[in-house]
py3Dmol code that shows the C-alpha trace and the ligand (Angstrom):
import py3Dmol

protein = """\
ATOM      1  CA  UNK A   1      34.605 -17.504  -9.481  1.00  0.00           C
ATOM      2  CA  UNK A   2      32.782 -20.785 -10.503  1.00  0.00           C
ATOM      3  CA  UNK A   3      33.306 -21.987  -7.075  1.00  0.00           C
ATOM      4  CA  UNK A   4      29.752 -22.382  -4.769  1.00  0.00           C
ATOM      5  CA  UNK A   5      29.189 -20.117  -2.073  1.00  0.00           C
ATOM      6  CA  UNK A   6      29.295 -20.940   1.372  1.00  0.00           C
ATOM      7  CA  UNK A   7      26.264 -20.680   3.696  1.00  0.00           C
ATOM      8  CA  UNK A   8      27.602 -17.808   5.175  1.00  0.00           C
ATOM      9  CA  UNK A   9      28.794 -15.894   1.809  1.00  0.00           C
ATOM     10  CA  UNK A  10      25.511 -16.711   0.274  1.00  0.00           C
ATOM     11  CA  UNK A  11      23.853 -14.640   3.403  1.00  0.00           C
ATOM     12  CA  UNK A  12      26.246 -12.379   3.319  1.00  0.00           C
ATOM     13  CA  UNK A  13      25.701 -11.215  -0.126  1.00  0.00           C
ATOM     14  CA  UNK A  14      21.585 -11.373   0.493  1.00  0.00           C
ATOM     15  CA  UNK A  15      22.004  -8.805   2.984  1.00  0.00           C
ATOM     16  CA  UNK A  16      24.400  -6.610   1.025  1.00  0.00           C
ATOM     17  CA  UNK A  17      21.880  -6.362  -1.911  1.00  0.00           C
ATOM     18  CA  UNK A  18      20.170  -3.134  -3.259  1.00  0.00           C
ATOM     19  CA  UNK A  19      17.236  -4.555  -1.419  1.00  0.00           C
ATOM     20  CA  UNK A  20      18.908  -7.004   1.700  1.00  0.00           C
ATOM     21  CA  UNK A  21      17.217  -9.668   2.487  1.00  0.00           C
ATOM     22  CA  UNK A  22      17.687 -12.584   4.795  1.00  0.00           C
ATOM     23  CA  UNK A  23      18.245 -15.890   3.405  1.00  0.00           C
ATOM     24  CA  UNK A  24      15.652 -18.511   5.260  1.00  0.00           C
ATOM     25  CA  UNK A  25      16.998 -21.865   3.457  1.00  0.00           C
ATOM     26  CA  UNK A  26      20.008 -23.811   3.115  1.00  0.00           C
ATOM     27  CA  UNK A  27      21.978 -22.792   0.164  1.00  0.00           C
ATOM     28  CA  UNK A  28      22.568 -24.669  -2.901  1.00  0.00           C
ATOM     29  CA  UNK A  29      23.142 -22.439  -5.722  1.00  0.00           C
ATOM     30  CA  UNK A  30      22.895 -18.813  -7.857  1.00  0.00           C
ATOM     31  CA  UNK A  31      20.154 -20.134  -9.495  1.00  0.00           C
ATOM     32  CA  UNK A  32      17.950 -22.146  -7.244  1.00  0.00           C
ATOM     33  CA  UNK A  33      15.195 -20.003  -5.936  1.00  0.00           C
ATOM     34  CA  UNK A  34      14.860 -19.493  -2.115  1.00  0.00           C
ATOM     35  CA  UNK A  35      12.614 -17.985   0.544  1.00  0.00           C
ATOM     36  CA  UNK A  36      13.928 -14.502   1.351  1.00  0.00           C
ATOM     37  CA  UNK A  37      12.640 -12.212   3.770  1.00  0.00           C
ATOM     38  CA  UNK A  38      13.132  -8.664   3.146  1.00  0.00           C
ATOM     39  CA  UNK A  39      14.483  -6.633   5.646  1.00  0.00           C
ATOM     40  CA  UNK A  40      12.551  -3.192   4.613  1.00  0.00           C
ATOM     41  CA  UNK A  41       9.057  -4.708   4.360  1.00  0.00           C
ATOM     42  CA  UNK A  42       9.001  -7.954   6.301  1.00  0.00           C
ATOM     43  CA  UNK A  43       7.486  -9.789   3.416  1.00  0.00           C
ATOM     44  CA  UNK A  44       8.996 -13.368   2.758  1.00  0.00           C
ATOM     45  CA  UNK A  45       8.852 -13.772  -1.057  1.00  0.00           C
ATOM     46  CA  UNK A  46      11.249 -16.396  -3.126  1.00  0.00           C
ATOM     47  CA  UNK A  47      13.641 -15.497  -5.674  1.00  0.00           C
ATOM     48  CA  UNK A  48      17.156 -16.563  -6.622  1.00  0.00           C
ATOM     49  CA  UNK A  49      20.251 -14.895  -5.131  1.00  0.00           C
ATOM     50  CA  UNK A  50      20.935 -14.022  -8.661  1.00  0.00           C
ATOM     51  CA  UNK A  51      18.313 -12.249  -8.840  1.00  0.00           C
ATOM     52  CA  UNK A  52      18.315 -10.534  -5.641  1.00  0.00           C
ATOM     53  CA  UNK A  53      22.309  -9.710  -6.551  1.00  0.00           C
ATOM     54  CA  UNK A  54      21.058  -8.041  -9.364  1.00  0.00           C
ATOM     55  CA  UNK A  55      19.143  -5.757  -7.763  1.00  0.00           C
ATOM     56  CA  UNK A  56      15.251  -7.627  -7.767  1.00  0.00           C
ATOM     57  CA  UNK A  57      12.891  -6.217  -4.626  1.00  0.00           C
ATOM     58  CA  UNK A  58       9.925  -7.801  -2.895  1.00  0.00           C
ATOM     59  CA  UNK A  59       7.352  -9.634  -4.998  1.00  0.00           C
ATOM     60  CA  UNK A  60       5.085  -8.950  -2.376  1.00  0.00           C
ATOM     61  CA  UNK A  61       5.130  -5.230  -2.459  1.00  0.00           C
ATOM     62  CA  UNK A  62       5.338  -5.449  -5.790  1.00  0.00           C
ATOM     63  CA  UNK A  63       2.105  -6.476  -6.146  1.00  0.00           C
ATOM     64  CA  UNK A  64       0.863  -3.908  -3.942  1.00  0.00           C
ATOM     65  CA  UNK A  65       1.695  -1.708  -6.699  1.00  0.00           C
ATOM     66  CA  UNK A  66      -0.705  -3.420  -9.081  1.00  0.00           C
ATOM     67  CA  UNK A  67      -4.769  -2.993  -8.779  1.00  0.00           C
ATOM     68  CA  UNK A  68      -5.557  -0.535  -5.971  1.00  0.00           C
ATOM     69  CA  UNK A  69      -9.057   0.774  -4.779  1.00  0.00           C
ATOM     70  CA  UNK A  70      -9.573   4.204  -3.683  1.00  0.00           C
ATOM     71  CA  UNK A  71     -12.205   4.919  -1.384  1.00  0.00           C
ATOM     72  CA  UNK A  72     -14.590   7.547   0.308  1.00  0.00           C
ATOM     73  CA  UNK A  73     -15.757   7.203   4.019  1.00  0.00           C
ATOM     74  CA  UNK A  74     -17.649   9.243   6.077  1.00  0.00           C
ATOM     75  CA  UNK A  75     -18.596   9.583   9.831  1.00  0.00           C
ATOM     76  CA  UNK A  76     -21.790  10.761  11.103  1.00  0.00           C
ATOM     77  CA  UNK A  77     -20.573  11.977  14.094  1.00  0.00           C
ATOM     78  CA  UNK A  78     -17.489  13.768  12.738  1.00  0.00           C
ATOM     79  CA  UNK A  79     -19.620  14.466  10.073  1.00  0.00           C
ATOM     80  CA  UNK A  80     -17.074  14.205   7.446  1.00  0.00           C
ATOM     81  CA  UNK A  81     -15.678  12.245   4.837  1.00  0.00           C
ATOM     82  CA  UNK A  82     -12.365  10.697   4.226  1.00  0.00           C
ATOM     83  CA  UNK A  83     -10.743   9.920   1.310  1.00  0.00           C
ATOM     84  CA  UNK A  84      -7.845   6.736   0.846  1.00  0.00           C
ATOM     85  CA  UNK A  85      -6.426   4.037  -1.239  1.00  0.00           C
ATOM     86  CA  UNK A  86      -5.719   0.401  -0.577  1.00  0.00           C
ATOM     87  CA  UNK A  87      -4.364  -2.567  -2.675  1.00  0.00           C
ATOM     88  CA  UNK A  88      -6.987  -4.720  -4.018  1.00  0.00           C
ATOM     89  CA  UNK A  89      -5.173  -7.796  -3.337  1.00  0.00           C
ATOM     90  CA  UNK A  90      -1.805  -8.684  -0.827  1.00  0.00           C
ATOM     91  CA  UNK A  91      -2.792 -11.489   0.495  1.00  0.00           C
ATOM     92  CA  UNK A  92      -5.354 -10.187   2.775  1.00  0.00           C
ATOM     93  CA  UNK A  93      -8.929  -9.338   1.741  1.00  0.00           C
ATOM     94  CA  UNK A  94      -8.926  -5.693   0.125  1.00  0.00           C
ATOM     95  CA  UNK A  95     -11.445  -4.452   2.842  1.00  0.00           C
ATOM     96  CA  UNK A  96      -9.774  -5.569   5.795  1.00  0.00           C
ATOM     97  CA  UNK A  97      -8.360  -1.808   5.731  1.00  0.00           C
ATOM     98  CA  UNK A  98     -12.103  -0.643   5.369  1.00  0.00           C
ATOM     99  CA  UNK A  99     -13.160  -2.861   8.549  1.00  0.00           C
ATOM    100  CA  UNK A 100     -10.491  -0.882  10.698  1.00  0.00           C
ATOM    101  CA  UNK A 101     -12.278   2.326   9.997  1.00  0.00           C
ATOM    102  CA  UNK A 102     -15.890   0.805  10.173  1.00  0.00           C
ATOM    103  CA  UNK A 103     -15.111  -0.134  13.651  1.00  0.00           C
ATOM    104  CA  UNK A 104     -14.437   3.906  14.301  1.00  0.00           C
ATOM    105  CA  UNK A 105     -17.883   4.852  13.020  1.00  0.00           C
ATOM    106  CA  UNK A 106     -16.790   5.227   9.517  1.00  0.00           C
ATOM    107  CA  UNK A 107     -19.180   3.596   6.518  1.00  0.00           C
ATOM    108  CA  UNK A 108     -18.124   3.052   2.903  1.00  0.00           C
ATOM    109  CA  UNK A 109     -19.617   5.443   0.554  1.00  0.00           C
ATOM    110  CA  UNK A 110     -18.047   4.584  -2.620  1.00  0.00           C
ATOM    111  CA  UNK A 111     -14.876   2.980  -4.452  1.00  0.00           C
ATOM    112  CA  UNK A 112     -13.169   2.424  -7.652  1.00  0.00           C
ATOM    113  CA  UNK A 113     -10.761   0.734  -8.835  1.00  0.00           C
ATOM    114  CA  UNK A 114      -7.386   1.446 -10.671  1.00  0.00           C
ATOM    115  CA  UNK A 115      -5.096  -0.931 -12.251  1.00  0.00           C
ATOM    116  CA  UNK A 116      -1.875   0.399 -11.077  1.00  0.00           C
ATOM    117  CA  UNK A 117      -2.059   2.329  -7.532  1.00  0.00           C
ATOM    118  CA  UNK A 118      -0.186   5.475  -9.019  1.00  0.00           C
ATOM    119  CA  UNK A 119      -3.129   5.753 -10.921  1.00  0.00           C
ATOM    120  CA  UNK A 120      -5.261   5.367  -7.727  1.00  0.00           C
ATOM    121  CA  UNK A 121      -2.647   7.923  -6.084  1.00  0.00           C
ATOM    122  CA  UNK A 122      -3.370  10.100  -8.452  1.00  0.00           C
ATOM    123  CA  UNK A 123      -6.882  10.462  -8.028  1.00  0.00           C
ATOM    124  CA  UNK A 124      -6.478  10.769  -4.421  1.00  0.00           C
ATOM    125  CA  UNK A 125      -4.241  13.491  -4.809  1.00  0.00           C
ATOM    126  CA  UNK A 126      -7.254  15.443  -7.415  1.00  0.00           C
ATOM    127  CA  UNK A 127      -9.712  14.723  -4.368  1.00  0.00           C
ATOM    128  CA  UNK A 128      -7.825  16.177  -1.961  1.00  0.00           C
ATOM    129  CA  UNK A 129      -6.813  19.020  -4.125  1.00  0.00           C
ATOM    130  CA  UNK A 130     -10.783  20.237  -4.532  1.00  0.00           C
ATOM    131  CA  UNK A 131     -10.726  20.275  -0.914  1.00  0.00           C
ATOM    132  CA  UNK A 132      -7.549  22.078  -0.398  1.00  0.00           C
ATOM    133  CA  UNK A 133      -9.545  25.603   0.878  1.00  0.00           C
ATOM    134  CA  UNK A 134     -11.935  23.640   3.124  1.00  0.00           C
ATOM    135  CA  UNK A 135     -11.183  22.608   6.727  1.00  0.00           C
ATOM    136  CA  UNK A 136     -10.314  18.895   7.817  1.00  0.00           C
ATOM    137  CA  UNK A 137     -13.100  16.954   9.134  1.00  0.00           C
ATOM    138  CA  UNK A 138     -11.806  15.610  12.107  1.00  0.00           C
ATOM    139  CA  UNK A 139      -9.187  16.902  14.487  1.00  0.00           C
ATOM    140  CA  UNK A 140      -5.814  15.461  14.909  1.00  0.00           C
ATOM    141  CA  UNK A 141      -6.608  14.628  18.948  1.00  0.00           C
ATOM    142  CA  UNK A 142      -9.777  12.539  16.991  1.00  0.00           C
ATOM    143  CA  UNK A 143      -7.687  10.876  14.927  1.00  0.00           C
ATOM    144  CA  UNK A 144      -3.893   9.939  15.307  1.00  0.00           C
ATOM    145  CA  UNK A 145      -3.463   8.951  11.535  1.00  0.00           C
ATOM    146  CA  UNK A 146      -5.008  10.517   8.455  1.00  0.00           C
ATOM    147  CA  UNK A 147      -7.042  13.136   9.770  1.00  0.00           C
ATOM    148  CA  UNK A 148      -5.447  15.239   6.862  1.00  0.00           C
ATOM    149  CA  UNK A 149      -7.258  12.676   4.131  1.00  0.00           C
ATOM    150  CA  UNK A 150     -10.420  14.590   5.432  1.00  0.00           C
ATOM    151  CA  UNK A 151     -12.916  16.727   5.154  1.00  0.00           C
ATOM    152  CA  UNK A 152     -15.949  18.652   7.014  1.00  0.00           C
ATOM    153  CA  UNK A 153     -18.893  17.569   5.331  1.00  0.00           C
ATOM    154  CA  UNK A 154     -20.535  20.886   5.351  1.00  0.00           C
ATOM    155  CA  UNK A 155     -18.334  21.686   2.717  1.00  0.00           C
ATOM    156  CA  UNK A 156     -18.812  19.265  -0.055  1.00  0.00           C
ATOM    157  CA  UNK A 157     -21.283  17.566  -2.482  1.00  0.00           C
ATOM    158  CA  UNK A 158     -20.675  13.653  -2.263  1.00  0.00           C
ATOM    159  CA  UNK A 159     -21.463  13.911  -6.123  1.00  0.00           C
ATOM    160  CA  UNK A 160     -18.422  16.139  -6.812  1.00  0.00           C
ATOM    161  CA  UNK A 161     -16.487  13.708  -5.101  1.00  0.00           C
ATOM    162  CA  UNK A 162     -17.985  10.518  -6.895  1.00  0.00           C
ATOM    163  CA  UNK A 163     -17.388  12.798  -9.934  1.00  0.00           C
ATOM    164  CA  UNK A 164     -13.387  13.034  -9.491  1.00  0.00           C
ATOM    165  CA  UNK A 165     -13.363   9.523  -8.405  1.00  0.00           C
ATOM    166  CA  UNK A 166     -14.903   8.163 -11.613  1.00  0.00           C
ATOM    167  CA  UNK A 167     -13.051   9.395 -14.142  1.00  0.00           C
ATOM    168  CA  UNK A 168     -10.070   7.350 -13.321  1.00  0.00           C
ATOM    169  CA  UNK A 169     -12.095   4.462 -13.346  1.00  0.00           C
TER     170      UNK A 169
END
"""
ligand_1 = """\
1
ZN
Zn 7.610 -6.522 0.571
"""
view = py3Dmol.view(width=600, height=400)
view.addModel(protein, "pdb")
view.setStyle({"model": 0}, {"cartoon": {"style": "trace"}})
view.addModel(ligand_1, "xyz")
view.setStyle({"model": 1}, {"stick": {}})
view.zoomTo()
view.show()
């Protein structure tokens, strides 16, 4: 029982954890902490293999639980706006997400931020709920992902929007 795992029994039991990960150092103990990488995410993060035994996840996606923006876009020539979320911080800067839609003729119209991103998740949800009788704004052949976070501009008031938005903030 008190005897040190092998190399191989120490990966082993990384992999068999509630969430596996792959051991990326030489082992030298229960306690020591290592650098992991998590085979559902990617994410290298360091922890012990006590901890990961006992059932610890990803520090990394941890934290993109923690402070999240949510966001409105809209498109001139879609004429529409799109609603999203996106952590504030995970090791990239929080509007690298933003820049991907900027370069497809989207502009930022407003954010907020939330402290926790079920919080932000939330309010997403209330947006997309008052536009739940009005059509999308794009068309799925215009966009492959999240046309369904949209909406035809015809149809709402960027105010009521910034309204719902807000009062999570
Ligand atoms: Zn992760």
């Amino acid at each position: 029982m008190t005897r040190k795992l092998t190399q191989e029994e120490a990966e082993a039991k990384g992999l068999d954890a509630k969430y596996p990960a792959q051991l990326l150092e030489p082992y030298k103990g229960r306690m020591v902490k290592y650098k992991y990488r998590f085979l559902n995410c990617g994410h290298e993060w360091e922890l012990s293999l006590n901890n990961l035994v006992t059932g610890r996840g990803c520090g990394a996606c941890y934290l993109d639980l923690g402070p999240t923006y949510l966001y409105l876009l809209q498109h001139e020539g879609f004429k529409a706006f799109k609603i999203g979320i996106t952590a504030v911080e995970h090791g990239r800067p929080w509007d690298s997400r933003i820049r991907q839609f900027e370069y497809k003729g989207w502009t930022l119209v407003h954010k907020v931020k939330f402290e926790t991103r079920a919080e932000a998740e939330a309010a997403e949800q209330a947006v997309l709920y008052s536009w739940r009788y009005f059509p999308d704004g794009v068309r799925p052949e215009q966009m492959k992902d999240g046309y369904g976070e949209t909406v035809s501009r015809v149809y709402v008031l960027p105010a009521d929007v910034l309204a719902i938005m807000d009062k999570g903030d």
